[in-house]
C-alpha positions as MATLAB code, in Angstrom:
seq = 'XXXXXXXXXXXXXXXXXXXXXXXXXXXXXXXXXXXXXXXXXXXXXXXXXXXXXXXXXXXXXXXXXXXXXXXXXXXXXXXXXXXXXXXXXXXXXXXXXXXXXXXXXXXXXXXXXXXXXXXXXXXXXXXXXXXXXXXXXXXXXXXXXXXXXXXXXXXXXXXXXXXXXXXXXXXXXXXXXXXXXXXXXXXXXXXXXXXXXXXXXXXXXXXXXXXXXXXXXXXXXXXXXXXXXXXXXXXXXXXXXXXXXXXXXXXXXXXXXXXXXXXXXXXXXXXXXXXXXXXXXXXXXXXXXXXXXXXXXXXXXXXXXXXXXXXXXXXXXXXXXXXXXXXXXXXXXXXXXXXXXXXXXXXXXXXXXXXXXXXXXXXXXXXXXXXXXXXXX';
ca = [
       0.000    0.000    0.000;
       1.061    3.269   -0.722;
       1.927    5.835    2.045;
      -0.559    8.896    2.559;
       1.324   11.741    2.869;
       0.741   14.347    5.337;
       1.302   17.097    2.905;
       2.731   15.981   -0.496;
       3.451   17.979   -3.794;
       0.346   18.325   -5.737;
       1.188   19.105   -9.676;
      -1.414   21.151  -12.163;
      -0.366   19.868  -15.146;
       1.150   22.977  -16.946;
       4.523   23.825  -14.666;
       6.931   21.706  -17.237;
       5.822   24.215  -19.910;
       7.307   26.963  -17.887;
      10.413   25.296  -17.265;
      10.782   24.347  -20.832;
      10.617   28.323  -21.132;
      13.509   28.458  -19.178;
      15.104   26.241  -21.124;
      14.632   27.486  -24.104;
      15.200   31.215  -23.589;
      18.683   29.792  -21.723;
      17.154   31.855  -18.144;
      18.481   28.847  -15.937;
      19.569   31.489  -13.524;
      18.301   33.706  -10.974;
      16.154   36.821  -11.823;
      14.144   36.302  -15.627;
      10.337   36.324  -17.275;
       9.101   33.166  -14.980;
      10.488   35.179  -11.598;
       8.504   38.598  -13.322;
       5.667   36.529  -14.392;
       5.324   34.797  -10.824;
       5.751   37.502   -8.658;
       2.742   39.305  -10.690;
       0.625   36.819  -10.174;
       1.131   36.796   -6.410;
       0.810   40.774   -6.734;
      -2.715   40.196   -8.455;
      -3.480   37.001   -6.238;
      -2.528   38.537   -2.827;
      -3.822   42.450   -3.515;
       0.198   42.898   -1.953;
       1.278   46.118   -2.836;
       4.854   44.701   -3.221;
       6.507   41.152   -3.577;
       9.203   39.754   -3.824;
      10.235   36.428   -5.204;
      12.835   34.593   -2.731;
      14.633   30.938   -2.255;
      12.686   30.560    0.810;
      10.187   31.502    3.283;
      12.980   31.592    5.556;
      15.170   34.136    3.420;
      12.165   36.375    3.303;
      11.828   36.728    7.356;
      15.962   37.379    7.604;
      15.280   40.155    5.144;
      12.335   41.466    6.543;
      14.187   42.023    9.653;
      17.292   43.027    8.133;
      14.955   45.692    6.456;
      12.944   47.098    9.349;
      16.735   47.734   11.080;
      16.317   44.578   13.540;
      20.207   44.643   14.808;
      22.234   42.727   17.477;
      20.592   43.855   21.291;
      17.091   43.905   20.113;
      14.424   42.206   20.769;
      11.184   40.483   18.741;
       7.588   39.305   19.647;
       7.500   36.026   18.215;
       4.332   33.677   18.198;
       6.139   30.205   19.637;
       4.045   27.851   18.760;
       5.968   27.471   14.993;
       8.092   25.997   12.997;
      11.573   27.452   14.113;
      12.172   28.863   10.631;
       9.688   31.625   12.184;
      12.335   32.297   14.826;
      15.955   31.308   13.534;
      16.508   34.520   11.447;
      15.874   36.003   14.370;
      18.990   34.864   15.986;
      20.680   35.427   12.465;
      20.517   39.201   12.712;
      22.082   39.036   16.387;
      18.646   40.079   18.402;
      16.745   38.026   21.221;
      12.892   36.464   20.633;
      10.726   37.060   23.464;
       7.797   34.392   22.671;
       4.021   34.915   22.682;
       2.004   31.662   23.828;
      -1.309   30.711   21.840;
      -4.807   31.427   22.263;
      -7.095   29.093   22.546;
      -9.921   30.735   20.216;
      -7.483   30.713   17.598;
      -4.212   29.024   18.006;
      -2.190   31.664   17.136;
      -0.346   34.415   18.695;
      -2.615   35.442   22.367;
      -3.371   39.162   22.167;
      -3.854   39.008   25.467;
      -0.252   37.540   26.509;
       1.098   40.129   23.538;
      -0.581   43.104   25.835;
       1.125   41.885   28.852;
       4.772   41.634   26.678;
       4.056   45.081   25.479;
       3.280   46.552   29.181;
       6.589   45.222   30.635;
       8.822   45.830   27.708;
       7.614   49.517   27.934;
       8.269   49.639   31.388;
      12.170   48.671   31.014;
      12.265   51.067   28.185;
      12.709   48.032   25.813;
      10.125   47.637   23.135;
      10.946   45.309   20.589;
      11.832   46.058   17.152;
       9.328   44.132   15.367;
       6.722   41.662   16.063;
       6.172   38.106   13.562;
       2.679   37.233   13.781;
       2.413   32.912   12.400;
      -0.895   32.185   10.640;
      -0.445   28.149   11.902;
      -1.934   25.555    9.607;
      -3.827   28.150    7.430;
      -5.612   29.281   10.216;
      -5.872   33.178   10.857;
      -4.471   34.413   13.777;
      -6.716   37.637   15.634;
      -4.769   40.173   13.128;
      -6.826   43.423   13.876;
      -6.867   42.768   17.956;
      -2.935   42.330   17.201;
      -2.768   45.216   15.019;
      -4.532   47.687   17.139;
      -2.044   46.980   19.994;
       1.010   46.916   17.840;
      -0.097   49.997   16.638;
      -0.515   51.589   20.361;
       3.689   51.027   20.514;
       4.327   52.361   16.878;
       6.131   48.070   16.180;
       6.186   47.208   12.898;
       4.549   43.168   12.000;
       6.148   41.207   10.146;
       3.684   38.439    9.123;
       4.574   34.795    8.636;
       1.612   33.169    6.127;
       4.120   30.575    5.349;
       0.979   28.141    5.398;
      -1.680   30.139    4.861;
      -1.503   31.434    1.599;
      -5.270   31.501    0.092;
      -6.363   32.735    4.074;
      -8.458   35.964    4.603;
      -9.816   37.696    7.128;
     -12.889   40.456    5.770;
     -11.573   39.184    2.780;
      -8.010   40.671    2.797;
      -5.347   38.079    2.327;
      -3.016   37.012    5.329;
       0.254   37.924    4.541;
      -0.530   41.932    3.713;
      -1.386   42.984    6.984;
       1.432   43.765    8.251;
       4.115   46.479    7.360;
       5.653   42.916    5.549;
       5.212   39.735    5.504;
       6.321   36.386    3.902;
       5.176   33.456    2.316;
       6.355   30.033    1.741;
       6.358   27.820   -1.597;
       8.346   24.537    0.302;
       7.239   20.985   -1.151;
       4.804   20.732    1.417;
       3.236   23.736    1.226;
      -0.374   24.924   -0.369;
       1.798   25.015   -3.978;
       5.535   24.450   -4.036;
       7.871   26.071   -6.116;
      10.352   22.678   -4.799;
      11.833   25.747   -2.803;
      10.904   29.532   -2.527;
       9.252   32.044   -0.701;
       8.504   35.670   -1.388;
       8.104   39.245    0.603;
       5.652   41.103    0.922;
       6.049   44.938    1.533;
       3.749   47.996    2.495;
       6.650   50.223    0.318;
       8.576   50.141   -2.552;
      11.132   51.355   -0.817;
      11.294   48.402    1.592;
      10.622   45.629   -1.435;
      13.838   47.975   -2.923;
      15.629   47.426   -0.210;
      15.109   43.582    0.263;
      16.229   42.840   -3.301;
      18.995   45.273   -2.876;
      20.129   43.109    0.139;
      18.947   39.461   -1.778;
      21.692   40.270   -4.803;
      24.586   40.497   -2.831;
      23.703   44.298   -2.005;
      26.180   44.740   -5.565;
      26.033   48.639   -6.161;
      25.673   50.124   -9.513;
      29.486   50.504  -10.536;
      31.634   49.386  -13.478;
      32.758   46.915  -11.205;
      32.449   44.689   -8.499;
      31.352   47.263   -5.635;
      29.171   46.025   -2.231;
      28.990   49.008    0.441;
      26.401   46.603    2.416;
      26.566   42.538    3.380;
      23.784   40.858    1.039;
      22.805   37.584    0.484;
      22.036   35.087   -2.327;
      18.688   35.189   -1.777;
      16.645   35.226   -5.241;
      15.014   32.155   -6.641;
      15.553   30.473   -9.857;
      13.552   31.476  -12.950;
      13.355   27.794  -13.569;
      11.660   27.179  -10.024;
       9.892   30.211  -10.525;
       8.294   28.386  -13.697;
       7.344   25.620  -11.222;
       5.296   28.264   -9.240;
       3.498   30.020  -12.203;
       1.952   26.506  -13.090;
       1.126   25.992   -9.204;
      -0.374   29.766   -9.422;
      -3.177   28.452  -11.658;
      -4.289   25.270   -9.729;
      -3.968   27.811   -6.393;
      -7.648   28.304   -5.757;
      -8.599   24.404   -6.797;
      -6.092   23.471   -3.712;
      -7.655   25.754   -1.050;
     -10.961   24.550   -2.128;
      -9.681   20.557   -2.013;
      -8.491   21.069    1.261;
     -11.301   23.137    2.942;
     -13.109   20.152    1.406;
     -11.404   17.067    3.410;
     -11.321   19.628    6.708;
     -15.016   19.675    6.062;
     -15.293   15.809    5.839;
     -12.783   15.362    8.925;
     -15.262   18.000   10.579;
     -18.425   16.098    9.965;
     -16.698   12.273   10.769;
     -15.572   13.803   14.122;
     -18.446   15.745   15.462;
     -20.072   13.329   17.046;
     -17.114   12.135   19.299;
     -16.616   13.021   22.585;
     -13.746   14.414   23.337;
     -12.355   15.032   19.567;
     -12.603   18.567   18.195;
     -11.651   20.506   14.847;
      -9.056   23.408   15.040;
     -10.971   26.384   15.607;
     -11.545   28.984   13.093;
     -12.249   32.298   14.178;
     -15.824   34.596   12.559;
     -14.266   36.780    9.987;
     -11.897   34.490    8.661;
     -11.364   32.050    6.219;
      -8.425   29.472    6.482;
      -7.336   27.326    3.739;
      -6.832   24.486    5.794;
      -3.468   23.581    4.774;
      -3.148   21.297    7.406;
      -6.409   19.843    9.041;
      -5.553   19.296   12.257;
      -7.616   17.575   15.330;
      -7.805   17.724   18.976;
      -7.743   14.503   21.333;
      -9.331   15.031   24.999;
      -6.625   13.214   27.063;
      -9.373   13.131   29.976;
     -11.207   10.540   27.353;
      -8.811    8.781   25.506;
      -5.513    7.286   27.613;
      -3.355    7.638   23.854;
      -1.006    9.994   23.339;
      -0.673   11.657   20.097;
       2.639   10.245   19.752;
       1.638    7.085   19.857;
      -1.254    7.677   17.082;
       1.722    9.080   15.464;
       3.296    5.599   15.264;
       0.452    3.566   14.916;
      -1.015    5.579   11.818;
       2.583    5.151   10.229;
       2.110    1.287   10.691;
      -0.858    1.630    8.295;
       1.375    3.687    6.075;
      -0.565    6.939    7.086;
       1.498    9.678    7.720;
       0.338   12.097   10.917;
       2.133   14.626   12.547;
       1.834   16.017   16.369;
       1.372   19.559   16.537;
       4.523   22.481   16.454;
       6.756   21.462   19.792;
       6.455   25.017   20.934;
       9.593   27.247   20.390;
      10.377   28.572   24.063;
      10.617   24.737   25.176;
      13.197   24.032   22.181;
      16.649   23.340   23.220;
      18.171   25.853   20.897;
      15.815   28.789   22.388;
      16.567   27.527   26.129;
      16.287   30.162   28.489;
      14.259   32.479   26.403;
      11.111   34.287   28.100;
       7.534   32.766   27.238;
       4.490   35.157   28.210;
       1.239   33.616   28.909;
      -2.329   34.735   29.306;
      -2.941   31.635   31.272;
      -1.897   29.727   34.224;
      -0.731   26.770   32.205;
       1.152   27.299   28.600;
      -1.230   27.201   26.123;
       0.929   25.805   22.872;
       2.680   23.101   25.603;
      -1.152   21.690   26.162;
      -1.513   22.030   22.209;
       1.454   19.884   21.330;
       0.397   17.551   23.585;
      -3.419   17.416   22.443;
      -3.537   17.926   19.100;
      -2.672   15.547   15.675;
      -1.899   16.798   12.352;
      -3.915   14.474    9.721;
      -3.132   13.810    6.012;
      -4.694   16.889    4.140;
      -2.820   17.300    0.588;
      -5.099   18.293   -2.521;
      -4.461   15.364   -4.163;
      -5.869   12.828   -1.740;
      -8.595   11.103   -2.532;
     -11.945   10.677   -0.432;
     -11.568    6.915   -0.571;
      -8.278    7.514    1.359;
      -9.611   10.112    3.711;
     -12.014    7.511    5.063;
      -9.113    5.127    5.402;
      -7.363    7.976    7.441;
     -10.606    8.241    9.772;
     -11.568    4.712    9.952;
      -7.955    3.715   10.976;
      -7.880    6.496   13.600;
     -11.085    5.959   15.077;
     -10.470    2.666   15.375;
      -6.991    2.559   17.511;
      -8.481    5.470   20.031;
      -8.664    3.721   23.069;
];
C-alpha cells in the first residue's frame, strides 16, 4: 500500500511548460520572465502592494528584519508555537525572541499575553523592534486585535503566512497585513515552487531594499562594488516556472483542502472528546493542514503514539509544532502567557496533524478516519 502523505506535492499539469521556457530562452539562472511573471501573479493574487520572489520563506523573514533595522541587542515578539524557521533569522541578525504563547480561540499568537509583553517591555524602556505574527496551519491568527495593539507602541509586524496562503480575514489576504510579511512555496506547502518564498512589503522602498540586500547588495558601478553585506537570496527562474503553473491550480487546492477539513469536521463531530481546530468569525483558512484535537481526559493515547500507529498503516500524521520557548536551541528564552498553564505546551500535547494534501482522494480520507477511530482507546 502506498503511504498517505501528510502534505505531499500536488502538480497542475502545466509547470513543465514553464520550465521548458527556461530552457529554451537559456534563463536557468536567478532573476528572468518566470520570476517577473510569478511575482505578478502573487501581486494580483494577494492584492500585496509589493513582492518579492525569494529561495525561501525563511530568506524572506531574515530580510524582513534586516529591512525594518532589527540589529544585534534587540528584541522580537514572536508567536512560539511554529516551525523554528519563524524564529531562527531572528537569531541570524544578532537580536533576542521574546515568545508569545497561543490562544485558545485561535491558536495563534494570544493578544492578550502580547498586551502583557508590550506593558513590561515599555516599562524597562525596551520595546521590541518588530513583532512576527504565524498564521499556523492556514488558520488566521486575531490580526486586527494584534494590530490595534502593535499599533498603540508604533512596532512594525512582520507576518509569517508561510501556510496560509489563500487565508483571509474580511476578505483581505493574510500575509498583507502587516508592514511585511512572507510566504512560503516549500514541497509541502499549499503550492511548491520545490523551494521559494517571497516578501511582501507595504513600500517600494522596503521591497527595494530587500532585493537590494537578496543580490549580494552589488552597487551600480563598473565593477564589483558592495557598500552593504547581502545575500544570495533570489530564486531560480526555472523554479519560478514551477510556481506560475502551481499559481493556476492555487484556488482548486484551497478549495480541495477546505473540502477534506469539512469531511474530517463532519466524521468527528459526534465524538466526545475530539474537536476541529478552531476557526475564528471573519476568517477564512485554507486548511493547509487539518488538524484535530484529542481530549486526554477521554482517551488514555497519546498523540505520539497515534503518530506511530497511523505510520504502521502507512498513514502519515504529525503532532502539533513542539512550541519554540521549550526548544533546546531557544533555552532560556522568556515565554508570556495569558494563562496559568502554557497554552501551545497543552496544544502539542493534544492535538494531531492528519493527512490533508489536494491530491488525496476521499476513498483515502475515510481510510485515514476509519484507521484512527479505530486505535483510540
Amino acid at each position: 500500500m502506498e503511504t498517505i502523505f501528510l502534505s505531499p506535492p500536488h502538480m497542475g499539469g502545466t509547470e513543465e511548460t514553464y520550465i521548458h521556457k527556461a530552457f529554451d530562452t537559456n534563463w536557468i539562472a536567478p532573476l528572468g520572465a518566470n520570476v517577473d511573471q510569478f511575482e505578478q501573479k502573487m501581486k494580483h493574487y494577494t492584492n500585496a502592494t509589493n513582492v518579492l520572489a525569494l529561495n525561501s520563506g525563511t530568506a524572506a523573514i531574515h530580510l524582513a528584519l534586516v529591512t525594518l533595522g532589527v540589529t544585534t541587542g534587540d528584541t522580537v515578539f514572536c508567536s512560539t508555537l511554529t516551525f523554528a524557521a519563524s524564529a531562527n533569522p531572528i537569531s541570524y541578525v544578532g537580536a533576542k525572541p521574546v515568545f508569545i504563547d497561543s490562544d485558545e480561540r485561535s491558536w495563534n499568537m494570544c493578544p492578550t499575553a502580547l498586551e502583557q509583553a508590550f506593558k513590561d517591555a515599555a516599562a524597562q524602556n525596551k520595546l521590541p523592534k518588530a513583532v512576527i505574527v504565524v498564521h499556523i496551519l492556514g488558520l488566521v491568527a486575531d490580526i486586527e486585535t494584534i494590530q490595534a495593539i502593535c499599533a498603540k507602541y508604533n512596532v512594525p509586524i512582520i507576518e509569517d503566512a508561510a501556510e496560509s496562503l489563500g487565508s483571509t480575514y474580511k476578505g483581505q489576504m493574510t500575509g498583507t497585513f502587516g508592514e511585511m510579511g512572507i510566504f512560503s512555496f516549500n514541497g509541502n506547502k499549499i503550492i511548491t515552487t520545490s523551494g521559494g518564498g517571497m516578501l511582501v512589503s507595504k513600500t517600494a522602498e522596503m521591497r527595494e531594499q530587500a532585493f537590494h540586500l537578496a543580490t549580494q547588495a552589488k552597487e551600480e558601478a563598473a565593477y564589483y562594488l558592495h557598500e552593504k553585506i547581502g545575500y544570495n537570496y533570489r530564486l531560480s527562474n526555472i523554479l519560478a516556472g514551477i510556481g506560475i503553473g502551481q499559481m493556476e491550480v492555487l484556488n482548486q487546492h484551497v478549495a480541495k483542502r477546505q473540502a477534506i477539513f469539512e469531511r474530517y469536521s463532519i466524521a468527528f463531530s459526534d465524538i466526545q472528546g475530539m474537536s476541529m481546530m478552531p476557526i475564528l468569525p471573519d476568517t477564512q483558512p485554507n486548511c493547509w493542514l487539518s488538524a484535530v484535537r484529542i481530549d486526554p481526559n477521554e482517551f488514555e493515547i497519546a498523540t505520539s503514539d497515534l503518530v506511530r500507529i497511523l505510520a504502521s498503516y502507512h498513514i502519515e500524521a504529525r503532532m502539533m509544532w513542539h512550541p519554540l520557548h521549550a526548544q533546546p536551541s531557544f533555552k532560556g528564552t522568556l515565554c508570556y502567557q495569558a494563562e496559568t498553564e502554557n497554552v501551545s505546551d497543552r496544544l502539542f500535547r493534544e492535538v494531531l496533524c492528519l493527512p490533508s494534501g489536494s491530491a488525496m482522494t476521499q476513498t483515502q480520507q475515510e481510510y485515514v478516519i476509519h484507521t484512527l477511530l479505530s486505535n483510540l482507546k
